[in-house]
SEVEXTOR-149360 format. One record per residue (C-alpha): x, y, z. Coordinates in steps of 0.5 Angstrom, whole numbers, padded with zeros to 4 digits. Example, Ala and Ser with C-alpha at 12.3 -4.5 7.8 and 13.67 -1.06 7.14 Angstrom:
BEGIN
FISE      px      py      pz
FISE    0025   -0009    0016
FISE    0027   -0002    0014
END
This chain:
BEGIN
FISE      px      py      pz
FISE   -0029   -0054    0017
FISE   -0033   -0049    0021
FISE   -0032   -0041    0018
FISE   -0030   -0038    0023
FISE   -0023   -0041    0023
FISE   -0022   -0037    0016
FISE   -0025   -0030    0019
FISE   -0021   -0031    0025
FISE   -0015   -0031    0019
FISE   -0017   -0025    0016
FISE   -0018   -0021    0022
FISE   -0011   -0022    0024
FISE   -0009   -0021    0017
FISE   -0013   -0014    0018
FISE   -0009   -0013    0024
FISE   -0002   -0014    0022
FISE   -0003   -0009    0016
FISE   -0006   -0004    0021
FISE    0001   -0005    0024
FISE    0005   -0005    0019
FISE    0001    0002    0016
FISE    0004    0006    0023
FISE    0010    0003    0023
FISE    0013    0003    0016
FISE    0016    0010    0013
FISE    0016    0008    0005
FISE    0011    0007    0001
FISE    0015    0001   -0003
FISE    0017   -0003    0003
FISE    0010   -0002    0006
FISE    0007   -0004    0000
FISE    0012   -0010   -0002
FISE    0011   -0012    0006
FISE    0004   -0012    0006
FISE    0004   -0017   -0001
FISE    0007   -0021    0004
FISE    0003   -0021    0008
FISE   -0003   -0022    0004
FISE    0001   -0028    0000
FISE    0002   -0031    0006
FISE   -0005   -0031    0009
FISE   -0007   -0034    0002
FISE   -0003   -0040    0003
FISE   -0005   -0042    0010
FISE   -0012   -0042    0008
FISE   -0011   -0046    0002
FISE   -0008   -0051    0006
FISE   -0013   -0050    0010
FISE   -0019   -0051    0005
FISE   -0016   -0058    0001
FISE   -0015   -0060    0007
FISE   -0021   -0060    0011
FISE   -0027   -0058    0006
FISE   -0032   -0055    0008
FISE   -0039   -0058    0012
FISE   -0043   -0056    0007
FISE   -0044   -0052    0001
FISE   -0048   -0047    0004
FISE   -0040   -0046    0008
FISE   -0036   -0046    0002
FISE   -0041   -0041   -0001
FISE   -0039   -0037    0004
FISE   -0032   -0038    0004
FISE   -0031   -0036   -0004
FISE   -0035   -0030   -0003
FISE   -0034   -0026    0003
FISE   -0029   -0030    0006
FISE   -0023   -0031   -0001
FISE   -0024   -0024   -0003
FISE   -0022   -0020    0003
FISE   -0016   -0024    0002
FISE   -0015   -0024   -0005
FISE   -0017   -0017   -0006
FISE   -0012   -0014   -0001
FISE   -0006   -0018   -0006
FISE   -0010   -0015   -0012
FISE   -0010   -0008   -0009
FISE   -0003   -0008   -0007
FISE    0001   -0011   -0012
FISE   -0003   -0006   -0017
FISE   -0001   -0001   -0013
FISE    0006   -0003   -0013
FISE    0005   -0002   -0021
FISE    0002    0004   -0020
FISE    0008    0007   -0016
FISE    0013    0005   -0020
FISE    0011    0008   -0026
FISE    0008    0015   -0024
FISE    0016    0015   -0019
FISE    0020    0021   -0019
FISE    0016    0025   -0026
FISE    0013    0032   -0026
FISE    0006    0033   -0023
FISE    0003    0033   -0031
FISE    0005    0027   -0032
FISE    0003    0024   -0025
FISE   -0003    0027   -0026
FISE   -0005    0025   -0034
FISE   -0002    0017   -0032
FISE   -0007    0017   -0026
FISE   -0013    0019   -0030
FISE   -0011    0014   -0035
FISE   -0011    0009   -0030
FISE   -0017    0010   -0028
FISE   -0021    0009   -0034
FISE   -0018    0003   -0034
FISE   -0021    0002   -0027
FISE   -0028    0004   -0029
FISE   -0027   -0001   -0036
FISE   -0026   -0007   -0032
FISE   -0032   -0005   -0029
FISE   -0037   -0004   -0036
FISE   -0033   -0010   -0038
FISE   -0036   -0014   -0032
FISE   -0042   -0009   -0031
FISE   -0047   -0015   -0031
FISE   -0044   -0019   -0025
FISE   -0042   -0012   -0021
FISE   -0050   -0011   -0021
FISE   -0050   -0017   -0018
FISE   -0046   -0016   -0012
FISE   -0047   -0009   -0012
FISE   -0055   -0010   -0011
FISE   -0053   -0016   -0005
FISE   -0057   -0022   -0009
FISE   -0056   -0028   -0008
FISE   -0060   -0032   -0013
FISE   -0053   -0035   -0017
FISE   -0049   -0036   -0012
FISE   -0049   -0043   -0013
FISE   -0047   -0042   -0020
FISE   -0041   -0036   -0018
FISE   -0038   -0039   -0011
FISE   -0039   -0047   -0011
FISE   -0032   -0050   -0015
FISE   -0036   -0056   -0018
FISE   -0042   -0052   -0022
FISE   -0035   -0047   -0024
FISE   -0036   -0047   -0031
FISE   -0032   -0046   -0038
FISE   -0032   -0039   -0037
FISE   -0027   -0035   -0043
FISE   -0025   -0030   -0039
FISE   -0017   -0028   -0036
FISE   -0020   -0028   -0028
FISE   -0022   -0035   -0030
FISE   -0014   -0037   -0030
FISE   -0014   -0039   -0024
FISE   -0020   -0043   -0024
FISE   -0017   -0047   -0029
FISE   -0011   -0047   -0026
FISE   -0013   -0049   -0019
FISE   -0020   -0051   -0019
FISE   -0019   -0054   -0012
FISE   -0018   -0048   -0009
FISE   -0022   -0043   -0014
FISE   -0029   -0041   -0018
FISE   -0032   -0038   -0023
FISE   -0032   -0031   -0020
FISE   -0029   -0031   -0014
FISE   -0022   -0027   -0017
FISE   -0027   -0023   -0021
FISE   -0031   -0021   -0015
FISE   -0024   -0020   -0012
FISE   -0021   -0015   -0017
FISE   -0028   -0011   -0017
FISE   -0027   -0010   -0009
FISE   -0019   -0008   -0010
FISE   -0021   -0004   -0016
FISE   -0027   -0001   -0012
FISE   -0021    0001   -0007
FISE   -0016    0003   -0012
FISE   -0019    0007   -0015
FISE   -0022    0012   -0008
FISE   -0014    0012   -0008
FISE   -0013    0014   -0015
FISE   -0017    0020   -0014
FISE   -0015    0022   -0007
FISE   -0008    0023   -0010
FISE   -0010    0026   -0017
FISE   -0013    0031   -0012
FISE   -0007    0032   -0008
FISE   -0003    0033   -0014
FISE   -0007    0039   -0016
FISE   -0007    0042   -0010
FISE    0000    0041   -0011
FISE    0001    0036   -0004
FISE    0004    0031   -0009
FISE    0012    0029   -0011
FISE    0015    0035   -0013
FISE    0019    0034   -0020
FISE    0026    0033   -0021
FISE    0026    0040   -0025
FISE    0022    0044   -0019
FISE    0028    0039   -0014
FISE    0034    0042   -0020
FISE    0032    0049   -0016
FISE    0034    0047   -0009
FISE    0041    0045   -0011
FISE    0048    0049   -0008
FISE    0054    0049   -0007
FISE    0053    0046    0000
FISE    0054    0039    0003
FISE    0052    0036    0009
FISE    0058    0035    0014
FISE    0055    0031    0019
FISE    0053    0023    0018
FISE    0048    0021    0015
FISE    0045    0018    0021
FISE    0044    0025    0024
FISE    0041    0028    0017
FISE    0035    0022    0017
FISE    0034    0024    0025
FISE    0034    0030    0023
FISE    0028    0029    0017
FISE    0024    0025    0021
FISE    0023    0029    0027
FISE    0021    0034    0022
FISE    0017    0029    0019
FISE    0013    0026    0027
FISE    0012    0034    0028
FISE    0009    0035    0022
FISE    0013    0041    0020
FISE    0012    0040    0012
FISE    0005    0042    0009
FISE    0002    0040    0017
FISE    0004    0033    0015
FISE    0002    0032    0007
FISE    0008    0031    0005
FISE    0011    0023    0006
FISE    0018    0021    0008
FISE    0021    0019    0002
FISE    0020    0027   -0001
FISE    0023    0030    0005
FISE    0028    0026    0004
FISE    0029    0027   -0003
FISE    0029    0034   -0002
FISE    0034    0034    0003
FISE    0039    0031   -0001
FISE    0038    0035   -0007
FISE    0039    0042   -0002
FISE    0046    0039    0001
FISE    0048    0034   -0004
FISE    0048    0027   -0001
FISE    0045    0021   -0002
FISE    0043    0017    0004
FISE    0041    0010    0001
FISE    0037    0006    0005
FISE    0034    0011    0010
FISE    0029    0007    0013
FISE    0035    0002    0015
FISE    0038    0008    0018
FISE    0033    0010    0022
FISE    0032    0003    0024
FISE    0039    0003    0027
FISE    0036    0010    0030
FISE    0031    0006    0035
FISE    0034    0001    0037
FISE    0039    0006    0040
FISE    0038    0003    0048
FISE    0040    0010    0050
FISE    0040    0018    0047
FISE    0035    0016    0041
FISE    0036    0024    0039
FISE    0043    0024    0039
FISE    0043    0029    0034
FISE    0037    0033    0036
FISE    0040    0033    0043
FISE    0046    0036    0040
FISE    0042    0042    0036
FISE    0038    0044    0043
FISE    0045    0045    0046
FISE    0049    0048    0040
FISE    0043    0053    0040
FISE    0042    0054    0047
FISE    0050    0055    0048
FISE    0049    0062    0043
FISE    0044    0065    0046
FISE    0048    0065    0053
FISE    0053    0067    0050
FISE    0050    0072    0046
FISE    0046    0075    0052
FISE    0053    0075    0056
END
């Protein structure tokens, strides 16, 4: 099968997840919604290729080097990224901090550890592609990215996951560094001890529909650190400031847009209150 029918995939693919950044509003729907995706992707072209092989081995090069690895390293980034999110979830900025740059250690080890095969592809060569990304010439190489070759040699090589890892790692670890930035120009998660100061007495009387609209368009105006800040730490803080818990607010603010009139019942509902007190201020 001609190639193009794989690029043609993955420009799709890219384009789905474009979508899928400007659209989602939590980090941990987006990212599980983004695996998704990439899963999806990736059996479609496995299918495709047990199906219909490729027209030569020049095709099949091809295919296991730059074509798998912008799928597979997209699936690699993204369930590291969960893992990454999840351990660094609701502890203090230190604490981020440290576990991030542990996490980059590990990221440029796995680098040292493949130092040999990342010249290769760092310096674009060429000369062992026939060894590296043709199934047939895989061999018994004793390495945990080779699992899968011995899993599903059909659809896999010797080096394609490594080289998969490498590209995703590359990725991972600009992320990494942009957030321990972030972190100590105090732009990250605020800590439940900082939060513990914001607690009072007050409750949030009105629904919690009007509270997450409320959030939201604070959030679209970027009204909050010019925007550096993401939706679910304004929510986090708006529920420790009123004591409420809002559950699964990006449900809510769902239901919010499919609203076929008055969108910004809440919002509307401001402007109209405070307009009425300053007319009857000025009377």
């Amino acid at each position: 099968m001609d190639n193009k029918a794989y690029e043609h995939i993955i420009l799709e693919l890219e384009k789905e997840l474009t979508l899928l950044k400007s659209q989602a509003h939590d980090t941990f729907k987006l990212i599980e919604s983004a695996i998704g995706l990439c899963n999806s992707r990736m059996i479609e072209v496995r299918k495709m290729v047990l199906n219909n092989g490729f027209n030569c081995e020049e095709d099949e090069i091809s295919f296991f080097k730059y074509l798998k690895p912008r799928i597979n390293s997209k699936l690699i980034f993204y369930i590291k990224l969960f893992d990454i999110e999840v351990k660094r979830r609701d502890a203090s900025k230190e604490i981020q901090i440290r576990y991030l740059e542990e996490v980059l250690t590990g990221l440029y080890k796995y680098f040292q550890e493949n130092k040999e095969f990342c010249q290769y592809y760092w310096r674009k060569q060429e000369y062992l592609d026939h060894i590296y990304f043709l199934r047939e010439k895989s061999s018994m190489r004793i390495h945990s990215d080779n699992l899968l070759n011995l899993v599903d040699p059909d659809f896999s090589t010797t080096y394609d996951q490594t080289l998969a890892k490498i590209i995703a790692y590359e990725r991972l670890v600009k992320y990494v560094e942009n957030e321990i930035i972030k972190l100590k120009n105090n732009q990250g998660s605020i800590p439940n001890e900082e939060l513990d100061n914001f607690r009072t007495n007050a409750h949030w009387s009105d629904t919690n529909t009007a509270l997450v609209e409320l959030v939201y368009a604070l959030d679209s105006l970027k009204a909050v650190n010019n925007g550096h800040i993401e939706i679910k730490e304004l929510i986090r803080i708006f529920e420790t400031m009123f004591n409420v818990k809002l559950g699964d607010y990006y449900r809510i603010f769902k239901e919010i847009q499919k609203r076929k009139k008055d969108r910004t019942k809440f919002l509307n509902s401001l402007v109209e209150a405070l307009n009425k007190r300053m007319y009857d201020l000025d009377e």
